[in-house]
C-alpha positions as CSV (number, residue, x, y, z in Angstrom):
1,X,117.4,87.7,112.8
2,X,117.4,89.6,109.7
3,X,115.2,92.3,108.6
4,X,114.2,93.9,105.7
5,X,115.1,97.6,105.5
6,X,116.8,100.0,103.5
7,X,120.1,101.3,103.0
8,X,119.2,104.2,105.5
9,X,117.6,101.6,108.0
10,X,114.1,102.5,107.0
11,X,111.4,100.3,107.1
12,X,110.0,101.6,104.1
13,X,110.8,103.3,100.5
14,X,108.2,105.9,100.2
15,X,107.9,107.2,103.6
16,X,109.9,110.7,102.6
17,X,108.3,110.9,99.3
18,X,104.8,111.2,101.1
19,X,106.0,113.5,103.4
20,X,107.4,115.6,100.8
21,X,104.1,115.3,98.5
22,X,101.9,115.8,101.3
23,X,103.7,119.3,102.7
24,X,104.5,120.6,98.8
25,X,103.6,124.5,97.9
26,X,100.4,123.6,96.4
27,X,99.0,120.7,98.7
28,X,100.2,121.4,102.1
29,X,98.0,118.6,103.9
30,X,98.4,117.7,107.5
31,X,99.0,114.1,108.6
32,X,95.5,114.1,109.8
33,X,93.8,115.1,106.5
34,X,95.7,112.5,104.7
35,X,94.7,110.2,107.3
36,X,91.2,111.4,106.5
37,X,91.2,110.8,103.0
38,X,92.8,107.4,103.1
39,X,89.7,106.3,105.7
40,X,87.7,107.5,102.3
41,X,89.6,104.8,100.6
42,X,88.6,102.5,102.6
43,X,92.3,102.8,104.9
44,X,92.1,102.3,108.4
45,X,95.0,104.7,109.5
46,X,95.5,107.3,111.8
47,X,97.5,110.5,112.2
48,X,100.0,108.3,114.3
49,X,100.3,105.8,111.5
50,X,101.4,108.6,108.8
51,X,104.0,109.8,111.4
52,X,105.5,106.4,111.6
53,X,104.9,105.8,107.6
54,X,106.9,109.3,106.7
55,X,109.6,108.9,109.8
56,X,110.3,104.9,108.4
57,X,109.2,103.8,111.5
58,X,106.4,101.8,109.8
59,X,106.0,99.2,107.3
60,X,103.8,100.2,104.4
61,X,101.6,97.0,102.6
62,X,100.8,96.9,98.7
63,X,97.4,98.1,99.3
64,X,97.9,101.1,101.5
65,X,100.2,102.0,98.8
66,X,97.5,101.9,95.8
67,X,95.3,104.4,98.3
68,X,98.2,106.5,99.3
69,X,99.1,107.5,95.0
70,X,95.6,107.4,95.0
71,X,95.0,109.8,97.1
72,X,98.1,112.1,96.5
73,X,97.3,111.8,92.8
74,X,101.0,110.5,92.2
75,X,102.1,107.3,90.6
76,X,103.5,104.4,93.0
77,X,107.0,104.5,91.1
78,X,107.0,108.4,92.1
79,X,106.3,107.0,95.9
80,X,108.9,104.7,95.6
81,X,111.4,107.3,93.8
82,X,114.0,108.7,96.0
């Protein structure tokens, strides 16, 4: 069966870009804080979630993606930037 992943066998696009956003100079926010701040959004995910979002291990849905620029205060195109 085929399945939809990336050049690098990724489930996802933006999974590094968060993790780098998330662990930059000026942010520096653990997995559980953005986890946090998502449930703020109204995004039911966990520390374990993020992990598997950032590692490619997880898919990511349209909507989680809104809260996660949101939240990050990026654009989705610079999520979904390599």
């Amino acid at each position: 069966m085929f399945k939809n992943k990336s050049l690098d066998n990724r489930n996802n696009l933006c999974g590094k870009k968060i993790y780098e956003i998330r662990k930059c100079d000026d942010r520096k926010m653990s997995q559980r804080a953005l986890a946090d701040a998502l449930q703020l959004e109204g995004i039911d995910l966990d520390k374990n979630a993020i992990q598997r979002i950032e590692n490619g291990k997880r898919y990511v849905t349209d909507i989680e993606l809104k809260a996660l620029s949101k939240v990050l205060h990026v654009s989705y195109e610079d999520l979904l930037s390599s």
